[in-house]
N, C-alpha and C positions, 0 to 999 in steps of 0.2 A: 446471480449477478454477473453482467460480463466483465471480462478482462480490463477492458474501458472505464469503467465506473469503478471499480476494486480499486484502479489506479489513483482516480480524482478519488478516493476517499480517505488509502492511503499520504496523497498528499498531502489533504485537509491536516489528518492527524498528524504527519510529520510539522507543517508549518504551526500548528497547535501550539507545537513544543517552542517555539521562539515566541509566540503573543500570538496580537490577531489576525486574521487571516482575512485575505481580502480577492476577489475575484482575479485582479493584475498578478498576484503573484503568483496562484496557482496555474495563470494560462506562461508568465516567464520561466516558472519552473518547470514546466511541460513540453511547451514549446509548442502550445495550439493558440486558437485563437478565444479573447473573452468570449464570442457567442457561442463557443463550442462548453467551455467553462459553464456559462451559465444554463445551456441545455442538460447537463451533466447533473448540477447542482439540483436542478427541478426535480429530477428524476429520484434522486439521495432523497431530496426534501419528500418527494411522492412516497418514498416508502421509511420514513420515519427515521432517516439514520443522519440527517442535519439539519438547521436549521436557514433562511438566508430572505436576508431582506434587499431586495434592490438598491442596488449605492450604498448599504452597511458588511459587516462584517460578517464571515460565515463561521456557524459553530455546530460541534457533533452532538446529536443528542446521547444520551445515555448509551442506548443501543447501536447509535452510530460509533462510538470509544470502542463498547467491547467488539463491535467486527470490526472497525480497523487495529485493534490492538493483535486480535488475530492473525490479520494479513500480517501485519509488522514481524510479528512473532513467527511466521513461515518465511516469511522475506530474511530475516536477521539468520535463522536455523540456515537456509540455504547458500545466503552468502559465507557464512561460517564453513560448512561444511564442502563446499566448491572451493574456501581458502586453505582451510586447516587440513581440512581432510585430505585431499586429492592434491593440494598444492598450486592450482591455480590461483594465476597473479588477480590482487585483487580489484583493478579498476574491472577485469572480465568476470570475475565470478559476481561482483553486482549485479553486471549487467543481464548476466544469464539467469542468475538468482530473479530477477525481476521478470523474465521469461515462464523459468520454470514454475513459479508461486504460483502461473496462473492455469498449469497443464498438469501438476501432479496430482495422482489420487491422492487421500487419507492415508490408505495402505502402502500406497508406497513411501508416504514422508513417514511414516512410521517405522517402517521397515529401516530405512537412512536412518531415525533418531537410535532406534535399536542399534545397531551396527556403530554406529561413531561411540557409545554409553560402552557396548562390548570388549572394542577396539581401545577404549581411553589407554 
């Protein structure tokens, strides 16, 4: 999955958490455009991880939860550990953490979860 879509699926799941989700919001919170939005969502929907009907609501299927819970779950570890760890401020380690979620190996977020758990 690219970095692009990781994104819009992440977001899905972030706006999840407030009610329903609606194409407008996900292209304000992005800061693209609805047709870019709903090229995106095709694509989600292409491969089983949300659902979306034109003009209603978009929602994650099953298998869409658990990988965006994943991303969240590498996204949250790395903002943490760019804040806690290293002491960068944190409007920058979001932003970086949202960078890095999408270039790190397994092995290396691993290696980071190792070392912050050794380090506590």
């Amino acid at each position: 999955m690219t970095q692009s879509l990781e994104d819009y699926l992440e977001m899905v799941s972030f706006l999840s958490d407030e009610g329903e989700v609606r194409v407008t919001d996900i292209a304000v919170r992005l800061g693209v455009s609805k047709p870019s939005v709903l090229t995106a969502l095709k694509v989600l929907e292409d491969q089983g991880l949300l659902e979306h009907e034109r003009y209603r609501t978009v929602s994650l299927t099953e298998k869409g939860v658990f990988q965006a819970a994943a991303i969240r779950k590498r996204h949250s570890f790395l903002t943490a550990f760019l804040r806690d760890t290293i002491g960068v401020n944190p409007e920058t380690a979001e932003k970086e953490a949202c960078k890095m979620e999408h270039l790190l190996s397994e092995e290396t977020l691993e290696k980071m979860k190792a070392f912050v758990k050794k380090n506590r």
